[in-house]
KOLVOGU-297871 format. One record per residue (C-alpha): x, y, z. Coordinates in steps of 0.001 Angstrom, whole numbers, plus 500000, padded with zeros to 6 digits. Example, Ala and Ser with C-alpha at 12.3 -4.5 7.8 and 13.67 -1.06 7.14 Angstrom:
BEGIN
512300_495500_507800;
513670_498940_507140;
***
This chain:
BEGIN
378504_802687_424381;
374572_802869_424344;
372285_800806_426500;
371331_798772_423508;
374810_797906_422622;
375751_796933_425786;
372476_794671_426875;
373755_792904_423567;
376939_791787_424566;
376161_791252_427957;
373468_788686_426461;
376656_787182_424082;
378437_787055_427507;
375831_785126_429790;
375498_782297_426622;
379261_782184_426289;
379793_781386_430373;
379581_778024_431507;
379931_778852_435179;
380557_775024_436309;
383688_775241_433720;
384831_778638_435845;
384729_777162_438989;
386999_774243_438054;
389192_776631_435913;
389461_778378_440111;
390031_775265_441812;
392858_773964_439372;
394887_776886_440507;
393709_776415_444038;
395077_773257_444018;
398482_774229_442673;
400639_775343_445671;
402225_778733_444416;
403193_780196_448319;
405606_782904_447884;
409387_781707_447745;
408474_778275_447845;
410830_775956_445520;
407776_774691_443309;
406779_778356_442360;
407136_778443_439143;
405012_775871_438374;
402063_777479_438617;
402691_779800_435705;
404216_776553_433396;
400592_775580_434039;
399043_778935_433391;
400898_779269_430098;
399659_775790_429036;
395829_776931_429639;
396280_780180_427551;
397710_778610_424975;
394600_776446_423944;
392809_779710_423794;
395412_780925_420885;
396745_783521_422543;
399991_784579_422123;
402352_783978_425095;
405367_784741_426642;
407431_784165_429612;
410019_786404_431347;
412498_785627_434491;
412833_788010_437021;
416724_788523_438640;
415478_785766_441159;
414342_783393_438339;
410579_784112_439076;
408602_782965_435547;
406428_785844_434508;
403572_784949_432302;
402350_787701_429033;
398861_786389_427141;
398460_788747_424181;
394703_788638_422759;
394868_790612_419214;
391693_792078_417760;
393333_793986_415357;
396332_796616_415940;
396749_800415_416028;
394025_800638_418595;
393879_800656_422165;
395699_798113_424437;
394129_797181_427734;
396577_795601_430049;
395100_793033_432763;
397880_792147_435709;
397310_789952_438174;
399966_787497_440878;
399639_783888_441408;
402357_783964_443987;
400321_783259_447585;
401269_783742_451599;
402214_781272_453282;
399782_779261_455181;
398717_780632_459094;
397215_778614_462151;
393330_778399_462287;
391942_776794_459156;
389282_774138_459406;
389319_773372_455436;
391925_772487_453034;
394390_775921_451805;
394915_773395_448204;
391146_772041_448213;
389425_774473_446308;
386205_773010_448865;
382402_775090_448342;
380515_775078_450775;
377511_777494_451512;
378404_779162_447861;
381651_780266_449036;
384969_778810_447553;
387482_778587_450221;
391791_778270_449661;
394869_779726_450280;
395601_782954_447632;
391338_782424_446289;
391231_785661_447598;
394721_787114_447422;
394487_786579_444029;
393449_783516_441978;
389875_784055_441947;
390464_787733_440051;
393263_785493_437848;
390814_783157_436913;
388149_785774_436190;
390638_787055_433868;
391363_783607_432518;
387775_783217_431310;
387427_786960_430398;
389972_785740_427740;
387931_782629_426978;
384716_784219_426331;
386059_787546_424566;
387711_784713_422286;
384616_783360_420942;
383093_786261_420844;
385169_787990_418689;
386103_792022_418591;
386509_794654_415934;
389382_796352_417611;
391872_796227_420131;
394348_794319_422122;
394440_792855_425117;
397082_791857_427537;
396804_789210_430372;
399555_789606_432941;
400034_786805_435030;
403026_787227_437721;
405128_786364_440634;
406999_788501_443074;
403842_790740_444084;
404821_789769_447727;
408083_790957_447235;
407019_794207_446302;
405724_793166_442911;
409022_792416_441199;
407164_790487_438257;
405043_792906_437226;
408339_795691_437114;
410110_793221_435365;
407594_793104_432245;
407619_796563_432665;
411131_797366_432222;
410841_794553_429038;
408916_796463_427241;
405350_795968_428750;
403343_799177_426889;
399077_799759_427296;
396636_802497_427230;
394576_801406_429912;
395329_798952_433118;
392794_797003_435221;
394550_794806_438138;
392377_792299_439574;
393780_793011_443543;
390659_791950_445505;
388124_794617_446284;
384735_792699_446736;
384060_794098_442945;
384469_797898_443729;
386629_800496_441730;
389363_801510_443570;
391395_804645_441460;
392912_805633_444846;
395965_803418_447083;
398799_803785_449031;
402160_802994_448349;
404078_800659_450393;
407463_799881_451459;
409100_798373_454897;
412036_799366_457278;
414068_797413_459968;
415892_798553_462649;
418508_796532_464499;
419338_797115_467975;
422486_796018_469299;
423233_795905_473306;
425649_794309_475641;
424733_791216_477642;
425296_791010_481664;
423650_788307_484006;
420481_789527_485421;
422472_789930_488756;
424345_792774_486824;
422320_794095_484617;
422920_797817_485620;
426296_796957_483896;
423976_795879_480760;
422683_798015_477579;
419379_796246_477152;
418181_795299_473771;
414686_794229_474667;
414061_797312_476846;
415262_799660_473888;
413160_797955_471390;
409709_798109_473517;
411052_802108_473700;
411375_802442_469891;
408412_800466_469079;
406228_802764_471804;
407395_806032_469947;
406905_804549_466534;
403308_803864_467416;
402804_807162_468343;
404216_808400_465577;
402213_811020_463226;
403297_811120_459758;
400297_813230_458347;
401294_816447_459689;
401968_817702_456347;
398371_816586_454485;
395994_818448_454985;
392983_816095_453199;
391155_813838_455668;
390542_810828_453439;
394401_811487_452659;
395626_811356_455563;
393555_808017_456597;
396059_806020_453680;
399634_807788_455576;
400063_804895_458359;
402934_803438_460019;
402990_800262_461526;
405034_797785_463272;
404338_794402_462153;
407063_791753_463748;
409583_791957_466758;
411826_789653_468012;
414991_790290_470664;
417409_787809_472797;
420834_786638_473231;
423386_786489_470692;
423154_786536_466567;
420626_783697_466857;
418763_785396_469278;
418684_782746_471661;
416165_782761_474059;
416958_779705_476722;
418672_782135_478927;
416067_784199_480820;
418525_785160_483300;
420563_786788_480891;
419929_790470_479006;
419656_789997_475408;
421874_792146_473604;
420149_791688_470200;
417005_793081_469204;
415552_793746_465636;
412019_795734_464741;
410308_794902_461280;
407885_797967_460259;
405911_799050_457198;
404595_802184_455620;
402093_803240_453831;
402029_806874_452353;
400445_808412_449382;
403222_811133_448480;
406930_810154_447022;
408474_813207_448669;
407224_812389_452271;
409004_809551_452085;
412413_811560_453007;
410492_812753_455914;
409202_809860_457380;
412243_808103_457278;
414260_811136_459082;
411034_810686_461788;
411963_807446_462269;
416411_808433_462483;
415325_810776_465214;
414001_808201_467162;
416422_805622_466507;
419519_808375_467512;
417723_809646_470907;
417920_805961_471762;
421734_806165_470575;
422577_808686_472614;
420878_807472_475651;
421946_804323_476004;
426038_804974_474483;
426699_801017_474497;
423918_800128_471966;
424178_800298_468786;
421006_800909_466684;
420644_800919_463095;
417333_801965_461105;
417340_800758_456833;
415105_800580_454589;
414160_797615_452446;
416783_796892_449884;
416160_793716_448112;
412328_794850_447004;
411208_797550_445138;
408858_800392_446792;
405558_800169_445470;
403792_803021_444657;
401010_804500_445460;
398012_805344_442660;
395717_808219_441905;
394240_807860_438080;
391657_809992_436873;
389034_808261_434755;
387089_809984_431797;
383349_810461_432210;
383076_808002_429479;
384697_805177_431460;
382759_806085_434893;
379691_805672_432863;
380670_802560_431213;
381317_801376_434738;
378215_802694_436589;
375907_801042_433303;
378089_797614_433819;
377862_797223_437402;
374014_798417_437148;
373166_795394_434461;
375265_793093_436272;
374868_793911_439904;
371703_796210_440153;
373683_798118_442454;
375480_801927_441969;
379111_801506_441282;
381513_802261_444067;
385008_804429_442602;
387888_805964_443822;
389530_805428_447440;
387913_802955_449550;
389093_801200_452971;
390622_799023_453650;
391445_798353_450535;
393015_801740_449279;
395753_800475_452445;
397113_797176_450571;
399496_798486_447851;
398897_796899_444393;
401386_795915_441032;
398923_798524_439827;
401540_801336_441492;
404683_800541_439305;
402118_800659_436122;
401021_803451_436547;
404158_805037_437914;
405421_803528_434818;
403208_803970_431766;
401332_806760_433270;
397894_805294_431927;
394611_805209_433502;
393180_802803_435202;
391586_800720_438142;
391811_797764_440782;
388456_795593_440948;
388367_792063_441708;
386946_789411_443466;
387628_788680_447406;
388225_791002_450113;
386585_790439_452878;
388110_786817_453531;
391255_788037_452370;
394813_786032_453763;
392834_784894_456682;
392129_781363_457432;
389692_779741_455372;
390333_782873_453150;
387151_782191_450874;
385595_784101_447843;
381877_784368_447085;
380954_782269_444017;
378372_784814_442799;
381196_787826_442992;
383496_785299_441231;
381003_785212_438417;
380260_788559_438301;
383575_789273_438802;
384085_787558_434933;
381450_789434_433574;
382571_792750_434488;
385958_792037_433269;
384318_790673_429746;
381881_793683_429458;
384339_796699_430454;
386969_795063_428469;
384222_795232_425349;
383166_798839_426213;
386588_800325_426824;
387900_798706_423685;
384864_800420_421711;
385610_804023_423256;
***
């Protein structure tokens, strides 16, 4: 698409935006409290279903296994074109210690919008929302496009696989996962492990007679840290998205791990990890790493019994790497130029190339090309996570004028 072209519909754009409207569109969904797993969940997307449908669009809702509500917008142009799936999740984390403003408040202050998930991802769901709205009145020659709104991404993105394996088809994906507006074509995939540790229990008087679960935990954990999993990759910037991590421990007395008996030994332990890697096939490897470690501690200590699994109940996400056409990378570098004045940033780019996306089962899936911009990032599920109102903005007009340009390719 020419210069002209686009300065034309960027003007139709900037007419069509009533950025007061955009804001409240955000803080509606602020206000809605959509924290993974919570009973009231679903709600969120009853509500999002009821805002698409005053646009016209044509909408659909699908259950996950777990009876998560999955939300499809369908915006026809005209068929036997190209189809340009947007996905995005409305499902949030749950709340942490340290915030001085409201998580549900949707409060500005300073030209940032603060509230749990504005970041993590309602402010790129909104963006998409009025992408929609605008793209509406506008009106296009050609093309489809489909607005994705799901639950489950914390759970390994179970929404997004389950409109997938009904039938979800595109030619081109954009998830809104927050980047602070850059391209990302490059992630990790993602998936977690636990590993139980099971002692035997002595008073502290005895505990020579004791197999220590506490002691073989800080053991395991200490040889998981130093554990290298990029042996085999040979690229740098590769080898900076291969990382294992240990992210929660616990260990004490009993099933419950009880832990108002300091005299005692606790005789159950249990290590929570995560990994991110960038190749399907190392994924064999890294989990025998992690078998050797787990059986040297077996056969030291021949009391305990220690037992290393991999997560069950959600899916692995996948990691990404999509090739764009010169075409696109233009159409990007001319968007972000008339809307940001500033050189487009694509491919992999820290730290958010390290979060895992929906955007891995798509393109695992579909095998389309693609990319993961959106608003947020460097606030992101923190307290007072918070969102820049101009990136929020911009954030909508990117989506409007890509969305325009890709569908005219």
């Amino acid at each position: 698409m020419d210069n002209k072209i686009l300065n034309n519909y960027f003007k139709k754009i900037e007419s069509c935006l009533d950025e007061n409207e955009a804001i409240d569109i955000l803080k509606s969904i602020i206000q809605i409290d959509s924290r993974t797993n919570s009973k009231n969940e679903n709600n969120i997307i009853e509500y999002w279903e009821s805002k698409y449908s005053e646009l016209g669009t044509i909408n659909k809702i699908h259950n996950t296994n777990d009876n998560r509500f999955n939300l499809i917008s369908n915006l026809n142009f005209s068929d036997n074109h190209k189809t340009i799936i947007f996905n995005g999740h409305l499902d949030t984390n749950h709340i942490g210690s340290g915030w001085t403003t409201d998580p549900f408040g949707g409060e500005i202050n300073d030209n940032y919008i603060y509230g749990l998930g504005v970041s993590n991802m309602k402010a790129s769901i909104a963006a998409m929302f009025y992408c929609a709205k605008i793209l509406t009145k506008i009106g296009l020659d050609k093309g489809k496009i489909i607005f994705t709104s799901v639950l489950g991404e914390l759970q390994g993105g179970v929404g997004t696989k389950a409109l997938l394996d009904n039938g979800l088809k595109g030619d081109f994906f954009i998830n809104g996962e927050p980047t602070d507006l850059n391209f990302m074509t490059i992630h990790a995939g993602t998936y977690s492990f636990i590993i139980n540790i099971i002692g035997e229990t002595r008073h502290l008087s005895k505990r020579d007679e004791a197999t220590d679960a506490t002691i073989i935990l800080n053991k395991i954990v200490n040889d998981i840290t130093n554990l290298d999993i990029t042996t085999n990759i040979k690229d740098n910037d590769e080898k900076k998205l291969n990382i294992i991590h240990i992210g929660s421990v616990r260990s004490g007395l009993g099933e419950n791990f009880s832990d108002d008996r300091p005299p005692q030994v606790s005789d159950n332990a249990i290590i929570y990890g995560s990994v991110r890697f960038t190749n399907f096939d190392d994924i064999t490897n890294i989990n025998y790493q992690i078998e050797q470690i787990t059986s040297k501690y077996n056969n030291l200590y021949k009391k305990a019994d220690i037992k290393f699994t991999i997560q069950s109940n959600n899916p692995i996400m996948p990691p990404i790497k999509t090739n764009l056409s010169e075409n696109t990378i233009n159409l990007i570098n001319k968007s972000n130029k008339l809307i940001k004045n500033s050189n487009a940033m694509i491919g992999q780019i820290l730290p958010y190339s390290l979060y895992g996306t929906d955007a891995g089962h798509i393109v695992n899936k579909l095998k389309i090309p693609g990319f993961v911009m959106g608003s947020g990032g460097k606030y992101n599920t923190q307290p007072d996570e918070r969102v820049l109102l101009d990136d929020y903005i911009n954030n909508i007009k990117l989506y409007c004028l890509l969305s325009i340009g890709l569908l005219n390719q």
